[in-house]
C-alpha positions as MATLAB code, in Angstrom:
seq = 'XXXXXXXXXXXXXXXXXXXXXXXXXXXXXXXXXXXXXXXXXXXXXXXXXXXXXXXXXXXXXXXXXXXXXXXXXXXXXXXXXXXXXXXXXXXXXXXXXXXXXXXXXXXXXXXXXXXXXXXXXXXXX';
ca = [
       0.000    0.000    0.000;
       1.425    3.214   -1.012;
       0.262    6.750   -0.357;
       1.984    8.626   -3.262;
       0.127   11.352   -3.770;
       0.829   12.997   -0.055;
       4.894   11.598   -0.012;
       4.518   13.646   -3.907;
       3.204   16.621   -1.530;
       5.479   16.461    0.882;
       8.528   16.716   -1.324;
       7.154   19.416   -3.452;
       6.274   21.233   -0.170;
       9.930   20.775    0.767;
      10.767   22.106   -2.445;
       8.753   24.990   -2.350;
       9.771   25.830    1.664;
      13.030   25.582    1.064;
      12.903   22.929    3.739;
      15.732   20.256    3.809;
      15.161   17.524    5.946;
      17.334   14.617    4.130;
      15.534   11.619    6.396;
      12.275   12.772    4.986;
      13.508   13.351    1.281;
      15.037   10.038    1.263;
      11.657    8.035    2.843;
       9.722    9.992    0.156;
      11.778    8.842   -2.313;
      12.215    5.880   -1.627;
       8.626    4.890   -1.789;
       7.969    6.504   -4.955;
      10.612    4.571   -6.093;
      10.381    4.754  -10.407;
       7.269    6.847   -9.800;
       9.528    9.814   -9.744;
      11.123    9.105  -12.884;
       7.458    9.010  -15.028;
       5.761   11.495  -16.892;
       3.047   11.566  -14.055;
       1.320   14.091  -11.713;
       2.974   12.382   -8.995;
       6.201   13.174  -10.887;
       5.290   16.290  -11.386;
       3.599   16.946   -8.454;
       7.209   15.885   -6.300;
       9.351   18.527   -8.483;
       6.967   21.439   -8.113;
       8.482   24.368   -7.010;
       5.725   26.779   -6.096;
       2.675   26.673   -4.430;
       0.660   27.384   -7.357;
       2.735   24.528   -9.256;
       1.445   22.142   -6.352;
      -2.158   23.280   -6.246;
      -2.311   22.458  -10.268;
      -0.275   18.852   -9.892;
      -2.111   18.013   -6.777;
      -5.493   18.598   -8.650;
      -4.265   16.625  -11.145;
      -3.229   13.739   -9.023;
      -6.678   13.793   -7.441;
      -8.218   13.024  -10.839;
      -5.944   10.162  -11.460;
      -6.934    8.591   -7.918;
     -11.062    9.451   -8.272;
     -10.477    7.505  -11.865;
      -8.937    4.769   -9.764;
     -11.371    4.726   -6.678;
     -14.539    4.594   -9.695;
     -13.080    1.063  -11.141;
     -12.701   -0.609   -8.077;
     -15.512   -2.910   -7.129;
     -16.263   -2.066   -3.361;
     -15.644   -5.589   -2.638;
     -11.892   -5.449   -3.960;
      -9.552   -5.506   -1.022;
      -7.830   -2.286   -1.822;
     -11.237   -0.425   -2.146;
     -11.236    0.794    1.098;
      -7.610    2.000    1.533;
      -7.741    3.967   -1.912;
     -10.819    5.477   -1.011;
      -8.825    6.547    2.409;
      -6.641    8.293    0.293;
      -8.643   10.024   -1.319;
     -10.171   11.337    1.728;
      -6.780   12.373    2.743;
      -5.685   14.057   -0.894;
      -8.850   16.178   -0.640;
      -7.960   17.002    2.887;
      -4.651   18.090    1.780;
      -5.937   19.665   -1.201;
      -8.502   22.248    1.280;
      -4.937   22.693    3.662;
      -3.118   23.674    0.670;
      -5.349   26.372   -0.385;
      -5.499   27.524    3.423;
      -1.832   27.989    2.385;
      -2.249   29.627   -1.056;
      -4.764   32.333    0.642;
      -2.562   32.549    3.777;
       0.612   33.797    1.469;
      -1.514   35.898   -0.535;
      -3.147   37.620    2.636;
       0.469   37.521    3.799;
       1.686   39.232    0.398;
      -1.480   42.217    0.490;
      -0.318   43.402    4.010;
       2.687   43.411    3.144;
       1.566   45.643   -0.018;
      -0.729   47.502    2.879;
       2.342   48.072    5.687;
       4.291   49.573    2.713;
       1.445   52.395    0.936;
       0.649   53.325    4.913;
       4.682   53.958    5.091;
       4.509   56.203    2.093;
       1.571   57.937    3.520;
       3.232   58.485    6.433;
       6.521   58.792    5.047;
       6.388   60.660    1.856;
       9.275   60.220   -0.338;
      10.150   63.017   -2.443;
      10.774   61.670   -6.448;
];
């Protein structure tokens, strides 16, 4: 049982955060295995580099894995677990966006804080 799609986040989150922890890098990778070397959204999805890169891949993935969940009989023995993770990609689809909007929030106060310094500071051009 494999849960590509969030080890795929994680490392493109690393990517994006700048974040190096090697332990983590190498478990990711190491159960994506080949998966990394495709032409897939999980491919794609582990080399993004921006958040905006990893909201498109991730949406992406999730199509791949609703395909899968819809041709599984529920009796098959993996039914359940894929079904799990697609509960959990959604779930980390909704806690990526919380991210997107927090860093664009982020980004407009920061464009706020510097107008109120002009208006308070004028700069003579």
């Amino acid at each position: 049982m494999s849960c590509d799609e969030i080890e795929a986040l994680r490392l493109g989150l690393m990517n994006t955060l700048g974040t190096s922890d090697d332990a983590v890098r190498r478990h990711a990778e190491q159960e994506l295995g080949d998966k990394l070397n495709e032409n897939t959204p999980i491919a794609a999805l582990a080399g993004a580099e921006s958040v905006a890169e990893l909201q498109r891949h991730l949406d992406a993935t999730l199509v791949d894995l609703e395909e899968e969940v819809a041709t599984l009989d529920s009796d098959d023995p993996e039914y359940a677990y894929t079904r799990g993770r697609l509960v959990a990609v959604r779930d980390a689809e909704r806690s990526l966006a919380r991210l997107a909007d927090a860093g664009e929030s982020f980004l407009d106060d920061l464009g706020d804080s510097h107008h109120t310094l002009h208006e308070v500071f004028p700069t003579e051009e």
